[in-house]
C-alpha positions in Angstrom: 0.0 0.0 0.0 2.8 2.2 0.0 2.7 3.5 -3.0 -1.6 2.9 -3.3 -3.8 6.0 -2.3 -7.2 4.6 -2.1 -7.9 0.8 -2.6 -11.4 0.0 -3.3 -11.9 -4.0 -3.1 -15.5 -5.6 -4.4 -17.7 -2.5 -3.0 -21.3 -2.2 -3.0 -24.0 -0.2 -2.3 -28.4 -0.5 -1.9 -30.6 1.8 -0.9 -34.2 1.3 0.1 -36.7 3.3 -2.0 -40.0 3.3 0.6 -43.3 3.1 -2.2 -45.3 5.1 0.6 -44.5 8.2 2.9 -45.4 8.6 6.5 -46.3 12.6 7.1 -47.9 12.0 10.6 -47.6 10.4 14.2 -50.9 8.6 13.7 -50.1 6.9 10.4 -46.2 6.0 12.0 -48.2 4.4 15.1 -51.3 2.7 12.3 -48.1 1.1 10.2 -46.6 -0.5 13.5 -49.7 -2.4 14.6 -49.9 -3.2 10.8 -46.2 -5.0 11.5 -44.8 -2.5 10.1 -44.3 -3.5 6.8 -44.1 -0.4 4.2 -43.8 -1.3 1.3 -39.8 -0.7 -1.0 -37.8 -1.4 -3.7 -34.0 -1.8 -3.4 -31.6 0.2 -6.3 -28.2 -1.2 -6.7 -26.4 1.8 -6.9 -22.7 0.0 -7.1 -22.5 -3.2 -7.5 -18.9 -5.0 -7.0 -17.2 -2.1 -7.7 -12.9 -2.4 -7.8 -10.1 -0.2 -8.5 -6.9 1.2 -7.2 -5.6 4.4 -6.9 -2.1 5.6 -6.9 -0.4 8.5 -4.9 0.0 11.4 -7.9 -2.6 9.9 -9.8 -5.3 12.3 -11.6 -8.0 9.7 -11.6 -11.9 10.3 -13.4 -14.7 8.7 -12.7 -17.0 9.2 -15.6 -20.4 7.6 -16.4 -23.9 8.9 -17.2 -27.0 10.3 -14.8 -27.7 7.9 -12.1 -24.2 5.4 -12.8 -23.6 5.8 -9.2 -20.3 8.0 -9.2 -21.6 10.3 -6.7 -22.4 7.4 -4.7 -19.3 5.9 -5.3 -17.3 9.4 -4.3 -19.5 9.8 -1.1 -18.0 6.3 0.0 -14.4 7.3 -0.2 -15.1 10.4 1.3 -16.3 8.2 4.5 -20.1 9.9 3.7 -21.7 6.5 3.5 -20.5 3.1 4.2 -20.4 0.0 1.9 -23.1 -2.7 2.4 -19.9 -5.2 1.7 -16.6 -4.7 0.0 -13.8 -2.8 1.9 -12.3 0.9 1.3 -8.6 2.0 2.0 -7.6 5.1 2.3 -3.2 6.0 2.3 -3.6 9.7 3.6 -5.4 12.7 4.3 -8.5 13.2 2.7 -10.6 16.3 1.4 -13.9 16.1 -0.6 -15.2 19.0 -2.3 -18.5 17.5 -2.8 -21.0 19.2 -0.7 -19.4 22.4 -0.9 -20.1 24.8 1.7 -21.0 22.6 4.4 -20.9 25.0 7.7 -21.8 28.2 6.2 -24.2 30.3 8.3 -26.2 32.5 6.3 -27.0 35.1 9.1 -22.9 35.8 9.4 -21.2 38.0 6.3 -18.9 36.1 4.3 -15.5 37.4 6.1 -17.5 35.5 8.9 -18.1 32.5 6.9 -14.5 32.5 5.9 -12.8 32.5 9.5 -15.7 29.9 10.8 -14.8 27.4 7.5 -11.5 27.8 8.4 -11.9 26.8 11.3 -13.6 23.8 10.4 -10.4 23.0 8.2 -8.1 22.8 11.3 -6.6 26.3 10.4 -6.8 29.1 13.6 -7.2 32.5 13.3 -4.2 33.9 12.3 -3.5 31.0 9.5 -6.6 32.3 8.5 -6.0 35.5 8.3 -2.5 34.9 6.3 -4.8 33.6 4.0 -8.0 35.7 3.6 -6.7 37.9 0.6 -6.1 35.2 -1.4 -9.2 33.4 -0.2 -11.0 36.6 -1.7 -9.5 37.4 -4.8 -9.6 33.9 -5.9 -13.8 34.0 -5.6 -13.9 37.3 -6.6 -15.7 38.5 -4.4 -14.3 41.5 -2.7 -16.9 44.0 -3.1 -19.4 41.8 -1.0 -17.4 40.1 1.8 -19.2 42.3 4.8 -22.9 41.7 3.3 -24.2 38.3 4.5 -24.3 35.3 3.5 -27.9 34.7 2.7 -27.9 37.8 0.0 -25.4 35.7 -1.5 -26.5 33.3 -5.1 -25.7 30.5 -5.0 -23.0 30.8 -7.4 -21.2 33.1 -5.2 -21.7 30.5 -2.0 -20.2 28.1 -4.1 -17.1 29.8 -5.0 -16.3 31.1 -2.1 -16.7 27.5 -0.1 -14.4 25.8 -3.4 -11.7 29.2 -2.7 -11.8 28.1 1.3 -11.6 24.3 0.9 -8.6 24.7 -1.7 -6.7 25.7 1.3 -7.5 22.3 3.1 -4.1 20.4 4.0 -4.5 16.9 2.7 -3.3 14.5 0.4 -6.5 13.6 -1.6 -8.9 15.8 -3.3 -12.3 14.7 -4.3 -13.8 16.9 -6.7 -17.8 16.8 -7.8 -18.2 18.7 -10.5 -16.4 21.8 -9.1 -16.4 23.7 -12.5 -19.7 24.0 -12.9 -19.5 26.8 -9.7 -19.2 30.1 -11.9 -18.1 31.7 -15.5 -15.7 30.9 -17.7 -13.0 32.9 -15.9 -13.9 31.5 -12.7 -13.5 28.0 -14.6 -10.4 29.0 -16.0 -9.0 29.7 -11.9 -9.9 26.1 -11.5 -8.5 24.6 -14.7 -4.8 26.4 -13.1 -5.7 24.8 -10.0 -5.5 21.9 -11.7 -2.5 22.0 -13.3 -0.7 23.7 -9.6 -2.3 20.2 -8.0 -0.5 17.9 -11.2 2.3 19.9 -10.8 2.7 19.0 -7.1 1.6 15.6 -7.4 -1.5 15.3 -5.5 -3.7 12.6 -5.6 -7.3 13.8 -7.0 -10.1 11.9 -7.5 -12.1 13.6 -10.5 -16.4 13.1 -11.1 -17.2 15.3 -14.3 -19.5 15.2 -17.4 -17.0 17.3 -19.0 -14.9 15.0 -21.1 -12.5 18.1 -22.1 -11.5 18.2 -18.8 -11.1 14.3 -18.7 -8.5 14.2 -21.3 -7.0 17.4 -20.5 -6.2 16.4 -16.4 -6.8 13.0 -16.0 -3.5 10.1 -15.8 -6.1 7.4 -15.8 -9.8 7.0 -15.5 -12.4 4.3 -14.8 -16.5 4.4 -16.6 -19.6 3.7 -14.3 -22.3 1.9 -16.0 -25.2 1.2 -14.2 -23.4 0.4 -10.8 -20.9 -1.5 -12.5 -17.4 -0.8 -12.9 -17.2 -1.5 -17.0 -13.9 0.1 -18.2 -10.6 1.4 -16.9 -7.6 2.6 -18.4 -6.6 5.9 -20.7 -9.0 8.9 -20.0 -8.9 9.3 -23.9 -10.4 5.9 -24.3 -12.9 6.5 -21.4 -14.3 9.5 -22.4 -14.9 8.3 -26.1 -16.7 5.3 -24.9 -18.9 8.1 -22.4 -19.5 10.2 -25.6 -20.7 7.6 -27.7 -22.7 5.7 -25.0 -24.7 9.2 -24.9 -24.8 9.3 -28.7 -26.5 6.3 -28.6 -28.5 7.3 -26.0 -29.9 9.8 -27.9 -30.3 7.7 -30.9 -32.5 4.9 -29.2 -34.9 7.9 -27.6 -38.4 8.6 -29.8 -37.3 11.0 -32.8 -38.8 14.7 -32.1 -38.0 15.1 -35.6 -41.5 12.9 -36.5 -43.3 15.4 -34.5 -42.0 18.1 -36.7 -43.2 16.7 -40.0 -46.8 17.8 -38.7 -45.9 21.8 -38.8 -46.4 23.7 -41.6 -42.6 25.0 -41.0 -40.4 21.9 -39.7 -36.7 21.2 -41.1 -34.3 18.2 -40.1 -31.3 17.2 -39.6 -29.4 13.7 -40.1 -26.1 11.9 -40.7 -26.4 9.7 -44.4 -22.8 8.9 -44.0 -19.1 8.7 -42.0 -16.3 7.6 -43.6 -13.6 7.7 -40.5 -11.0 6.3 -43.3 -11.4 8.7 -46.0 -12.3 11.5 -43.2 -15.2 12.7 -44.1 -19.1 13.3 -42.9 -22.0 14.1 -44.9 -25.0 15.1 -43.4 -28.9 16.0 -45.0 -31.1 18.7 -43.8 -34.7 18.6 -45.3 -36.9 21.1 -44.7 -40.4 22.2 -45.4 -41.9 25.8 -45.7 -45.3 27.7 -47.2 -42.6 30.5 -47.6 -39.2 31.1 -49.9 -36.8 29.8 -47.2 -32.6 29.1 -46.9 -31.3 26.8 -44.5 -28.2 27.5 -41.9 -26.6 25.3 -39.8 -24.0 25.5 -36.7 -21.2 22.9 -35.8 -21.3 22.5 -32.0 -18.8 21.1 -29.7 -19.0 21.2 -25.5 -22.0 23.1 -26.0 -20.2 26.2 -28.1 -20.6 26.7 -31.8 -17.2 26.9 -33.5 -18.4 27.0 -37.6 -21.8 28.5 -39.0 -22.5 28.2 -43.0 -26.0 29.3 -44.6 -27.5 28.4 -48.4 -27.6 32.0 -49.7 -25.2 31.2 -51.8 -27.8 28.8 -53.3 -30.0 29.6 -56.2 -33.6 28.6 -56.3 -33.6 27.4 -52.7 -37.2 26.9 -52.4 -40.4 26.1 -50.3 -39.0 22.1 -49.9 -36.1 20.0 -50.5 -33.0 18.7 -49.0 -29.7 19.7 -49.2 -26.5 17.4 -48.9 -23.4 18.9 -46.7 -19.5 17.1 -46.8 -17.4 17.2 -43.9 -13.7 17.6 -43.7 -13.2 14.9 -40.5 -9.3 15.8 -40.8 -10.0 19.4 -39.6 -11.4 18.3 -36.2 -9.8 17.3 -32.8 -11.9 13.7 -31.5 -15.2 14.3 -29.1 -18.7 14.4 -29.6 -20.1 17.0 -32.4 -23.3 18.1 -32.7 -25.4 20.1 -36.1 -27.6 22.4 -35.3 -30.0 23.6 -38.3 -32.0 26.6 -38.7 -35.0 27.5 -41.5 -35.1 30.9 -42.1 -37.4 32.8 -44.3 -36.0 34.8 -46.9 -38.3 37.8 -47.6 -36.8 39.2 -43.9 -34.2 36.8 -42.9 -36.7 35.5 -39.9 -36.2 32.3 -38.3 -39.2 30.4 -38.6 -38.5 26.7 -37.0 -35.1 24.9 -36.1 -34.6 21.3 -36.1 -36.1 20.0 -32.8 -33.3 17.2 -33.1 -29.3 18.0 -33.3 -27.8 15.2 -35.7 -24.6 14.1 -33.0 -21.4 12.3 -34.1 -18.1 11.1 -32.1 -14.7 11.3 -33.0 -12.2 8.9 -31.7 -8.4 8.8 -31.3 -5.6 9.7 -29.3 -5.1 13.0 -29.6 -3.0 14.3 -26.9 -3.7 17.8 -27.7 -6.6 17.7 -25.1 -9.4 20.2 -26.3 -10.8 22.7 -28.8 -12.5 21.6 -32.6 -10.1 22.9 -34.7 -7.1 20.7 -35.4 -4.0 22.9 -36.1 -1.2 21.7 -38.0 2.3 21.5 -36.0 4.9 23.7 -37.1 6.1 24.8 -33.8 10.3 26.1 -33.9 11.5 25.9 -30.8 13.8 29.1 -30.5 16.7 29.3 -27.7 
């Protein structure tokens, strides 16, 4: 175990989900002269579950809604216990899971800080070495003497993640932590990252953000349904993750049917992906009483990166279908998404977009870690 951080050996977890709700003392005392039985259902939220993780590891946990990763992370953090397996833990341990556990709204946030602090096993003047910094990292100066409870939640959050980054310990447990404010708040916490890489902490990484996967993360393991059902390269993870959701979204009804009803509808849909010649061709049919042109947007982590319209087309009309080709060779791997608009001509209003994005996945290895655009290399290093 020297060199092991956290060992987790055959683990699972069950919860009881009760069928009916007792709301009064009458219907508590009713159900025991009844013998008590209420009625349940078990969920297997982790089933088996075993992995090892090594000091200076970056380690993800990935898997969709309801896999059972915040379960899982709740266990290490000591939060709940298994129902049989065992849990070892080689250190100190922090989770940033429910952040901001110990705040009192009725005390101002320089309040809060000092009494979290506390909480961390820091006194008042290690505290108080560290209060600016505390501060400027949640950026939130101006309204440190206001209290708590005028705070949104947004702001909570960031200033409980800026306290318990302070936190002495050898493992980190993060939930989700970037989701906590705006891109330049995310952007703090990406260089957090790379500080806690840099001097080899062990972290222990939940996120749906499969950027951040590849971009932090040594090694990773996928959650499917309480079962452990992959481990290895976070590259290799998160492309299984993307496609299980592309799938996902594939097996659901088509909203697109519902659309063909509507005097304005338009779709969108892959007809072909060539991964060997590098290209994609997608079809968007649409349907109008008006003189219409069709745009569409390339999408990738939920931002468009490319946008291309057909008003370059002559005699686009009240129906058809136009054809679009792909250059694959011009992105970096993930999951894509196209996004199509119809939009009338006459006053370049948008009448209907497709109620379905067409989605694709790109694999590989790209160590490059993020962004759509694929650049070309021709770095010279100079001396």
């Amino acid at each position: 175990m020297d060199e092991v951080a956290i060992k987790v050996d055959e683990v699972s977890k069950t919860f009881k989900l009760p069928h009916e709700k007792q709301t009064s003392i009458k219907g508590a005392v009713i159900n025991i002269f009844k013998g008590g039985n209420r009625s349940f259902e078990r969920q297997q939220a982790l089933q088996g579950v075993r992995f090892e993780i090594n000091k200076g590891d970056f380690f993800g946990i990935v898997g969709r809604n309801g896999s059972g990763k915040s379960t899982l992370l709740k266990l290490l953090a000591g939060i709940y216990s298994p129902d049989s397996g065992r849990i070892q833990v080689n250190g100190k341990l922090t989770p940033f899971i429910e952040l901001g556990v110990g705040f009192n709204p009725e005390l101002t946030g320089r309040e809060n800080v000092f009494l979290n602090g506390a909480l961390l096993g820091f006194n008042r003047k290690e505290v108080s070495a560290m209060y600016k910094d505390i501060v400027e990292f949640a950026e939130l100066r101006r309204f440190m003497d206001q209290k708590l409870k005028n705070y949104s939640s947004g702001m909570q959050v960031r200033l409980a993640f800026s306290i318990a980054i302070r936190a002495r310990s050898d493992i980190l447990l993060l939930d989700e932590v970037l989701a906590v404010g705006d891109a330049a708040f995310q952007q703090k916490c990406y260089d957090y990252f790379e500080e806690l890489k840099l001097s080899n902490k062990t972290v222990v990484f939940v996120s749906h953000d499969m950027g951040a996967i590849r971009r932090f993360c040594n090694r990773a393991v996928y959650i499917d349904q309480g079962k452990l059902t992959h481990s290895g390269d976070p590259l290799d993870i998160a492309d299984i993750y993307q496609e299980d959701n592309m799938q996902s979204v594939i097996d659901q009804s088509s909203e697109s049917s519902k659309a063909a009803h509507k005097e304005d509808n338009i779709t969108v849909s892959i007809i072909e992906q060539n991964p060997e010649q590098h290209i994609l061709r997608f079809r968007i049919a649409y349907n109008s009483k008006f003189q219409t042109y069709v745009g569409f947007s390339l999408i990738k982590d939920g931002a468009t990166f490319a946008e291309l319209n057909s008003l370059n087309l002559k005699g686009t009309d009240k129906k058809g279908a136009l054809d679009y080709t792909l250059d694959l060779s011009l992105l970096n791997p993930g999951l894509y998404e196209i996004s199509a608009t119809l939009i009338k001509s006459e006053n370049k209003q948008a009448l209907t977009t497709a109620p379905k994005r067409a989605k694709f996945n790109l694999s590989g290895n790209d160590r490059t870690r993020g962004g759509a655009i694929r650049l070309e290399s021709d770095l010279v290093k100079v001396s």
